[in-house]
Backbone bond lengths (Angstrom), bond angles and torsions (degrees), N, CA, C in turn:
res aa  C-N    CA-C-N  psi(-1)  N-CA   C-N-CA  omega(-1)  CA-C   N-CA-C  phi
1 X - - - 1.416 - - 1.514 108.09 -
2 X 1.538 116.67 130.69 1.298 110.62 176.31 1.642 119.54 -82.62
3 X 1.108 120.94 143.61 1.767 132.33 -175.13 1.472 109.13 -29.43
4 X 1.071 130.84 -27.18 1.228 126.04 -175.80 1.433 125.10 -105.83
5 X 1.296 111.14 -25.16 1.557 126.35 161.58 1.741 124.90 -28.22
6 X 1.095 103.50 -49.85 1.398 102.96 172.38 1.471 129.82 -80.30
7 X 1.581 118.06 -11.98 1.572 125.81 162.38 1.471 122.71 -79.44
8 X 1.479 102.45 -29.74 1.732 110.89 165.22 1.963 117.37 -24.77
9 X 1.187 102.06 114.11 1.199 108.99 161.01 1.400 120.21 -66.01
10 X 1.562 128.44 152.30 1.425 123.57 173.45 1.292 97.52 -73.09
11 X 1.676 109.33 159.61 1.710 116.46 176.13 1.494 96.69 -87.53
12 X 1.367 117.84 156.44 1.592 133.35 169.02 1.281 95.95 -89.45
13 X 1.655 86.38 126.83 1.922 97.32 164.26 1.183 105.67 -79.47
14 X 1.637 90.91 153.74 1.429 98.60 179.25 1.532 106.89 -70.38
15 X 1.476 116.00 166.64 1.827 115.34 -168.27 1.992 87.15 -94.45
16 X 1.093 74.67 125.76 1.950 87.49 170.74 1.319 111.73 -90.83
17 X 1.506 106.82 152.70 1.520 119.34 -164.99 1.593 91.97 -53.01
18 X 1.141 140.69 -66.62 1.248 146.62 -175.76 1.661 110.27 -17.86
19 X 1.377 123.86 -68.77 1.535 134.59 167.42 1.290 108.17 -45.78
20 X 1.635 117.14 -62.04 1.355 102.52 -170.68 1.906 128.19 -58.89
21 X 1.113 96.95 -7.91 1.465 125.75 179.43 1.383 119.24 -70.87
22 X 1.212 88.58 -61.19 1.373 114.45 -171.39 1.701 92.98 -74.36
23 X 1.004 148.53 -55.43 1.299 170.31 175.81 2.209 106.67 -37.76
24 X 1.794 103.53 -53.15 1.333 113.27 -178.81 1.584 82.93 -71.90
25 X 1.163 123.41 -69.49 1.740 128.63 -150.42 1.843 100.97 -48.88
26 X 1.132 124.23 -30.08 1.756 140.00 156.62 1.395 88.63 -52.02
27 X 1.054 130.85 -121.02 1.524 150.54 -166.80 1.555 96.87 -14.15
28 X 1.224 120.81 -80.34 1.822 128.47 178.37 1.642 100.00 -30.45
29 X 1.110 113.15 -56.66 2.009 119.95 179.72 1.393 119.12 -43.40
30 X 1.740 97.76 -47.15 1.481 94.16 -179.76 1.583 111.96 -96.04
31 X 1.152 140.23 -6.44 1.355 168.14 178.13 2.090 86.85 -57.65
32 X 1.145 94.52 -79.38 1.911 114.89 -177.02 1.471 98.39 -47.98
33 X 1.627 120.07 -56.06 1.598 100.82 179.33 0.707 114.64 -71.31
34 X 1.527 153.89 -52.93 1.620 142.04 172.95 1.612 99.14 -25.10
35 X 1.411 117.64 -68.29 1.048 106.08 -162.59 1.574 139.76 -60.01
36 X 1.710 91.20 -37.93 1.691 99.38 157.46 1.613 121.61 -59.88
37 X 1.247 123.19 -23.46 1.273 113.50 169.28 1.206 122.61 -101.20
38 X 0.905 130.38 14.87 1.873 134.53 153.03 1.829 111.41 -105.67
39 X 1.416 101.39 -0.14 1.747 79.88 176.13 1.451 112.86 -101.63
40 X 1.320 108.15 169.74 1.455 116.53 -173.23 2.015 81.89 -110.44
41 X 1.839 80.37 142.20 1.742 96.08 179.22 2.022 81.87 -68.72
42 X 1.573 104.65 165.25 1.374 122.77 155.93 1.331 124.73 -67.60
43 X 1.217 111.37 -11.10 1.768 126.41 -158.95 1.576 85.84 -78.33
44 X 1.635 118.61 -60.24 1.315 127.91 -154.66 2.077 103.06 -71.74
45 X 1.134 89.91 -28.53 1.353 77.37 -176.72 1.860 132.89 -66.18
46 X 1.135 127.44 126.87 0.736 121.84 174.52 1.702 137.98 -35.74
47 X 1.360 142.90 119.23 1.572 122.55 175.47 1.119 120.99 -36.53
48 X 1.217 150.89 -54.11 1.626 155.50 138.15 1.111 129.97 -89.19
49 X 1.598 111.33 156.68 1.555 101.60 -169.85 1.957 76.05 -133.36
50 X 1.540 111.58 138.18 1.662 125.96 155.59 1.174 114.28 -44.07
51 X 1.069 153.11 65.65 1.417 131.01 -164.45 1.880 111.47 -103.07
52 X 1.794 102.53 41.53 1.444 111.69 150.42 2.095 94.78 144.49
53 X 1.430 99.54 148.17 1.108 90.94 168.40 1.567 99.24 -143.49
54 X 1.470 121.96 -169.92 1.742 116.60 179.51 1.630 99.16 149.83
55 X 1.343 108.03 -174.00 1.854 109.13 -143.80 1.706 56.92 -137.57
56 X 1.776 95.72 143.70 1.355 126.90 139.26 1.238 125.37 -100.19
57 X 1.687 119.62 141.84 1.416 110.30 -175.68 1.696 102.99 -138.92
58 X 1.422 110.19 102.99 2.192 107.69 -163.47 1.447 77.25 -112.01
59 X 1.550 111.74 113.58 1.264 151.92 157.55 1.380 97.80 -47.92
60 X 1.618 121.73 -52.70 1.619 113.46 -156.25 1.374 100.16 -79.27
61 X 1.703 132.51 -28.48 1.009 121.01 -159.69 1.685 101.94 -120.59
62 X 1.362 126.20 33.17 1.706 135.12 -158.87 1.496 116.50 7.05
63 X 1.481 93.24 67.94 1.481 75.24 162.67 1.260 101.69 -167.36
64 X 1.346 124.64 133.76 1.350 173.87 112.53 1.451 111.79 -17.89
65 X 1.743 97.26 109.33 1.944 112.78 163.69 1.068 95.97 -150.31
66 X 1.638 94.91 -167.54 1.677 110.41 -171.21 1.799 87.11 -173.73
67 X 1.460 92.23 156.65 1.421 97.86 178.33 2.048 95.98 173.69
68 X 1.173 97.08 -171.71 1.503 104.13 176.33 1.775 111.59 -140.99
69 X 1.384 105.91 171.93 1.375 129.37 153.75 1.145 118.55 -79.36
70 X 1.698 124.43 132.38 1.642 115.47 159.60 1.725 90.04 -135.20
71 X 1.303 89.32 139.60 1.740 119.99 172.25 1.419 110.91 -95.94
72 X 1.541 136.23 112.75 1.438 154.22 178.20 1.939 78.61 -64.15
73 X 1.222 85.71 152.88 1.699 104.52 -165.07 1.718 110.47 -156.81
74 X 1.563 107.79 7.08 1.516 126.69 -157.57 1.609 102.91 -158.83
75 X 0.888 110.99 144.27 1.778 125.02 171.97 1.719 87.34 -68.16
76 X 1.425 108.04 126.33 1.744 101.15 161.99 1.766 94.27 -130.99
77 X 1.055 106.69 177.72 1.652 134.57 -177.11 1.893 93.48 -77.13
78 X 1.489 80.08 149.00 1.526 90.25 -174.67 1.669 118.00 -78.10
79 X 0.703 112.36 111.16 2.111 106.87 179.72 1.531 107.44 108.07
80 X 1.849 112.44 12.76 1.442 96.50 -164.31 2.137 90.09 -88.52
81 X 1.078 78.78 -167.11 2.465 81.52 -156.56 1.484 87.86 -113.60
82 X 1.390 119.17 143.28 0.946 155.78 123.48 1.158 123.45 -48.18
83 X 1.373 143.07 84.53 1.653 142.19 -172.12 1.527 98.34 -106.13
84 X 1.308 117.30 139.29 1.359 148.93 119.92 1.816 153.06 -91.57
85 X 1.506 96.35 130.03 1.384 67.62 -178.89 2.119 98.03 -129.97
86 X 0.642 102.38 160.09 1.279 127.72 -163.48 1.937 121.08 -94.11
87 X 0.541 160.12 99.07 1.515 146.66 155.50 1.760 117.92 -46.08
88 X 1.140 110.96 132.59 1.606 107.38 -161.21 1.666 94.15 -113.88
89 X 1.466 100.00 106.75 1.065 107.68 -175.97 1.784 118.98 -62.69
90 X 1.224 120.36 -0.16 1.205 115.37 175.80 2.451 114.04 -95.29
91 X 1.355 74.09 -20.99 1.681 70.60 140.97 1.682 87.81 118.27
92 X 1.788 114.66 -6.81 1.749 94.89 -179.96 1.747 108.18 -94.39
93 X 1.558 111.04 -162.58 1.592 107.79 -158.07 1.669 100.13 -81.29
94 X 1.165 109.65 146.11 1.468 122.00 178.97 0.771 139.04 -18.98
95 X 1.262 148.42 146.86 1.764 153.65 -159.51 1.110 107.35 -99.53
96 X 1.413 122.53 102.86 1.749 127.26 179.00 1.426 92.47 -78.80
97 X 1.239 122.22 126.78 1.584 135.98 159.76 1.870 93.99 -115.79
98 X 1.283 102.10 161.76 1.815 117.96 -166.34 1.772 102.88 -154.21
99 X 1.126 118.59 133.87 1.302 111.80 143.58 1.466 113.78 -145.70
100 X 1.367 127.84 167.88 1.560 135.32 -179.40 1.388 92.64 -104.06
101 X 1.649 111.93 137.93 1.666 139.97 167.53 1.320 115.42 -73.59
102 X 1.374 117.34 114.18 1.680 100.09 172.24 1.973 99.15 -125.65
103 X 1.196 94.46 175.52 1.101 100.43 -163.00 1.828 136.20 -83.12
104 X 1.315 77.36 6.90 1.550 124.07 176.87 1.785 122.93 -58.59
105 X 1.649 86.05 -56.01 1.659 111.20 -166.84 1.374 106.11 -127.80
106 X 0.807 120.66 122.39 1.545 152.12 170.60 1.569 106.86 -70.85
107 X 1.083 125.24 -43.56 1.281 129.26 -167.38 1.928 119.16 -118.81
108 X 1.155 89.94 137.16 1.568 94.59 -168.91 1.681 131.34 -122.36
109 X 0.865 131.61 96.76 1.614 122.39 -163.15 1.784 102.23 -92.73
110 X 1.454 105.87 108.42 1.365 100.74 164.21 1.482 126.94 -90.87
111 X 1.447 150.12 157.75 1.485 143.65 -177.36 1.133 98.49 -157.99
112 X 1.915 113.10 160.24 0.826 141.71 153.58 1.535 116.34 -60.52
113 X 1.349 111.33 149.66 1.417 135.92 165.11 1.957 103.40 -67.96
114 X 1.035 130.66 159.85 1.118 129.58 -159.68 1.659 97.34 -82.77
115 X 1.757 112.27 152.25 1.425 117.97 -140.72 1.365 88.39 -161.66
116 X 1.533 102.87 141.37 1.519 119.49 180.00 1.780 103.18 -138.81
117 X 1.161 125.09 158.00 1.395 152.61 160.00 1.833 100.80 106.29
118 X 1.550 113.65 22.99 1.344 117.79 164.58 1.860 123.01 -8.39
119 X 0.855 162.27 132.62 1.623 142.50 156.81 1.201 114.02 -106.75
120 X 1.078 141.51 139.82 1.609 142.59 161.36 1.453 110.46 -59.73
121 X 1.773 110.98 117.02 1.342 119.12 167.99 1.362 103.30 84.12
122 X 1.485 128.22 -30.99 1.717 118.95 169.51 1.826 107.75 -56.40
123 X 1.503 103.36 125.12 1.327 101.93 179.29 1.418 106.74 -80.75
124 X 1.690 135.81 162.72 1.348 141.56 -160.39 1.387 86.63 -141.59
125 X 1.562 114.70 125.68 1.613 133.43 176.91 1.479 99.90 -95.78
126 X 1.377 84.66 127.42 1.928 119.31 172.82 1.468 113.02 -88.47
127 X 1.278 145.49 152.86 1.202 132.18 144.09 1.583 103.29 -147.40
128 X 1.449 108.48 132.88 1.586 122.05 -176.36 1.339 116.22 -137.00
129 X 1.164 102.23 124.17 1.429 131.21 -165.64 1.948 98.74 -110.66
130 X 1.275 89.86 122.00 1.854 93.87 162.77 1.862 96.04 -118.37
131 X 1.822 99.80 130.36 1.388 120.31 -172.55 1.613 103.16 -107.49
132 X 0.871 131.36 102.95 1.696 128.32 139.54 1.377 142.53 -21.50
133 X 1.350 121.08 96.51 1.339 159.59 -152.83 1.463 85.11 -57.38
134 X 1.419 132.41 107.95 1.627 138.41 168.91 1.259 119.31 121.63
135 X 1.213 103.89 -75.05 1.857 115.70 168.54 1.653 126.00 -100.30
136 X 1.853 104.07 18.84 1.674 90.04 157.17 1.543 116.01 76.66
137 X 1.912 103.65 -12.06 2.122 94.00 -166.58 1.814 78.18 -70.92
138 X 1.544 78.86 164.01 1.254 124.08 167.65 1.388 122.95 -74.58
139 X 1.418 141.49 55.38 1.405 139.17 -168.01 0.894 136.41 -42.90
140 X 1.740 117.85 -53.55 1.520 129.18 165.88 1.692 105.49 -126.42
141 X 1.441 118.96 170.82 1.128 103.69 168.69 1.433 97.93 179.21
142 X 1.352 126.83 110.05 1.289 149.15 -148.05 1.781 119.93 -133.72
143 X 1.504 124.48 136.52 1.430 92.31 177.26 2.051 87.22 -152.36
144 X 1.538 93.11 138.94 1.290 113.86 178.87 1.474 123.27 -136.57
145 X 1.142 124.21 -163.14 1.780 117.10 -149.25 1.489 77.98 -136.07
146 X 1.150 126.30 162.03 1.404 171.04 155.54 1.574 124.05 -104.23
147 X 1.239 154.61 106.31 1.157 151.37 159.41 1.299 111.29 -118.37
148 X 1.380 102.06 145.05 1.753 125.28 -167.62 1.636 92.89 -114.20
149 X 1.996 98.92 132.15 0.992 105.43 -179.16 1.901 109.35 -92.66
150 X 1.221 119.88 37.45 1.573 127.20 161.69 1.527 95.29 175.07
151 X 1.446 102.81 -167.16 1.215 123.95 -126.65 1.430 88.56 -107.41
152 X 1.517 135.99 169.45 2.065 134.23 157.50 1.603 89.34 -68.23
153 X 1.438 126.21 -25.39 1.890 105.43 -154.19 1.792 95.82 -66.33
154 X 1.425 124.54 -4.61 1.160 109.72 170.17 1.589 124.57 -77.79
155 X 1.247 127.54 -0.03 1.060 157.12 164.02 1.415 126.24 -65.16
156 X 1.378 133.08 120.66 1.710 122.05 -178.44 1.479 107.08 -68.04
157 X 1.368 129.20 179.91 1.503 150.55 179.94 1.812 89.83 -92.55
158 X 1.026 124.35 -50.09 1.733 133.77 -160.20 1.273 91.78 -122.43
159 X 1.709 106.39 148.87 1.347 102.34 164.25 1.986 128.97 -76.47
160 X 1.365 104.12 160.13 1.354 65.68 -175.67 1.834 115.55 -109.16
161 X 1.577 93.28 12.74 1.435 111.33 163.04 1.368 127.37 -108.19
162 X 1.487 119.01 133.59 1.217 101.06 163.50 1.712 134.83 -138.31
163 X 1.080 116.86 -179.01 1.997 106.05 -162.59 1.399 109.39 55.49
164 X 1.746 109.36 160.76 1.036 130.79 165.14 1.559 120.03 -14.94
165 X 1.634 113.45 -48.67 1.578 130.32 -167.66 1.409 100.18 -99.03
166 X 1.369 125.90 39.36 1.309 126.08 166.80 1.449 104.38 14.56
167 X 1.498 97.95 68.77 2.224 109.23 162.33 1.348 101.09 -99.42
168 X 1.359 110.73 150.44 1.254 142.05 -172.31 1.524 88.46 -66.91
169 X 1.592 109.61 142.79 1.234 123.71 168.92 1.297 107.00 -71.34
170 X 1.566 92.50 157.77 1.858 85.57 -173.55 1.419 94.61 -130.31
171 X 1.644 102.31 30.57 1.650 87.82 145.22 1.328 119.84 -119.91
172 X 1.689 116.40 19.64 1.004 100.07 170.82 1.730 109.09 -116.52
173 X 1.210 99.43 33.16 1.606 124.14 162.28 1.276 111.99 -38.22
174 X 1.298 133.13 102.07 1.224 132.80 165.85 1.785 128.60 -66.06
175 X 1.240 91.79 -44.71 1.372 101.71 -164.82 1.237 134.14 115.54
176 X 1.971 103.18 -32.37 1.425 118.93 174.45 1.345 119.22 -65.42
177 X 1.471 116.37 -176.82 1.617 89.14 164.72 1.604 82.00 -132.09
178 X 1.733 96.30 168.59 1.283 125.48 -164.11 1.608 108.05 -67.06
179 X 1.494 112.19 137.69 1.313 109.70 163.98 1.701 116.86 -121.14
């Protein structure tokens, strides 16, 4: 035996198509169970999910809304409506807002038309109804509160911008000049 013969490392076989196979089809196996056990069936999920609501208040242009986001979370029919209705914080009957679902957008922002007698901390009741494109069912239908963290009196009477290039109204032109 020559001097070096006995320190020789064995050679690595090369990995045969067989292992590497066998090896992905392992990995792919456990890949599928992770995944079956973290998903939610579609059945359970709700038709929409809120995913935020809150009051806008643009000082430059006076005006005051509120409305929310809803995220489709379900295969629905094409053209079926999205209804909202609103509480009108100035004290008459509710703000019908509407839109039609297409199959496009997943995501939906409904709002109010511009709105005055806002309150600080009074919550404002939502209720949203998703309707079904043919027969009218009722799919989802959910209702939650809104609260504004101040008041519309932070708001001007006039805007105080106006056009595209947000210019100063020029009726509320004083005359003075700016300091």
């Amino acid at each position: 035996m020559s001097a070096g013969a006995g320190n020789r490392k064995p050679r690595a076989r090369p990995a045969g198509l067989t292992r590497i196979v066998v090896g992905a089809l392992g990995l792919l196996a456990i890949l599928v169970a992770i995944g079956l056990a973290v998903r939610e069936p579609v059945a359970d999920k709700p038709y929409l999910k809120i995913a935020g609501a809150g009051f806008i208040f643009n000082y430059r242009v006076a005006e005051v809304f509120y409305g929310f986001t809803a995220e489709v979370q379900k295969p629905v029919r094409n053209m079926s409506l999205l209804e909202a209705e609103f509480e009108d914080p100035g004290g008459g009957p509710p703000i019908r807002v509407s839109e039609r679902l297409n199959p496009r957008t997943k995501r939906y922002s409904l709002r109010t038309p511009p709105i005055r007698g806002v309150e600080k901390d009074r919550p404002y009741r939502v209720t949203v109804r998703l309707i079904q494109n043919g027969d009218n069912a009722v799919l989802f239908q959910d209702e939650f509160t809104v609260t504004s963290q101040m008041a519309d009196a932070v708001v001007p009477e006039q805007p105080l911008t106006v056009g595209p290039g947000y210019a100063r109204n020029p009726a509320l032109e004083t005359g003075e000049p700016r300091q």
